[in-house]
N, C-alpha and C positions, 0 to 999 in steps of 0.2 A: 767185751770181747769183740772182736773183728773177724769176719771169715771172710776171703773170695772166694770167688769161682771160677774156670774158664768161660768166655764168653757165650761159647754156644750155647748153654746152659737157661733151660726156662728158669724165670723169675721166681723164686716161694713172696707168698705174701705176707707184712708182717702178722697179720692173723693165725698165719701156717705157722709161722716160722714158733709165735706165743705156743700157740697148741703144740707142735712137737719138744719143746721145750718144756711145758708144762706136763706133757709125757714122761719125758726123762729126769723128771724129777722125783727122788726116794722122799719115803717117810720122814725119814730123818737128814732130811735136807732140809737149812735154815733160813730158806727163801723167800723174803719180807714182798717183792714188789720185781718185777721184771718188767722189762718192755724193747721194744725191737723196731729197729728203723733199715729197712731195706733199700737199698740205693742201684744204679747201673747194673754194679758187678760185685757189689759187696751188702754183707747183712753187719751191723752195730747191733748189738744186745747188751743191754745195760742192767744185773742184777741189784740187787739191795740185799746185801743177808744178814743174818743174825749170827757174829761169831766173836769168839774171844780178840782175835788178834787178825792183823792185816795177814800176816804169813797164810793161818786159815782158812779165811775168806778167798784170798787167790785158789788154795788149794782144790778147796769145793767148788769155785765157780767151774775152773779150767776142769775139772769132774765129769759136772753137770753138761756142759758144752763138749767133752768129747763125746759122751751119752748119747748125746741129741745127736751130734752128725752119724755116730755109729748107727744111730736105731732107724733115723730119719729121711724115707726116699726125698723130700721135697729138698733136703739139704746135700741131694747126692753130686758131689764131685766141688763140695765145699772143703776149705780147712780152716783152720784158727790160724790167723794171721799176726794180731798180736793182742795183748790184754795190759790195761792200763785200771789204775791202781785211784779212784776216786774219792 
């Protein structure tokens, strides 16, 4: 997943960004491995999950990652920009 942000916008670190991610994540979410690379203006987060089928997988990532921005101040005035398919 991709997100930006407007510029003005303090930087989250990928640290931050793991932790509120790792926040928004349920019990039953089938989350192998995540990791996060923060850039300029933009955050890349890369899941790993445990699912039947690619369709799944998209389903619960793009889940998980509204989660985080919904719950998330450091991710405030982020959105999901696009989500590719690894």
């Amino acid at each position: 997943m991709s997100a930006s942000a407007p510029t003005d916008t303090e930087h989250p670190t990928p640290s931050g960004v793991l932790a509120a991610l790792y926040r928004s994540v349920e019990p039953t979410d089938p989350v192998e491995t995540a990791r996060a690379l923060v850039t300029d203006r933009s955050v890349r987060i890369a899941l790993c999950l445990d699912c039947p089928d690619e369709l799944e997988a998209v389903g619960r990532a793009l889940g998980i990652c509204l989660r985080m921005l919904g719950r998330s101040p450091v991710l405030d005035g982020y959105g999901i920009a696009d989500c590719r398919l690894l």
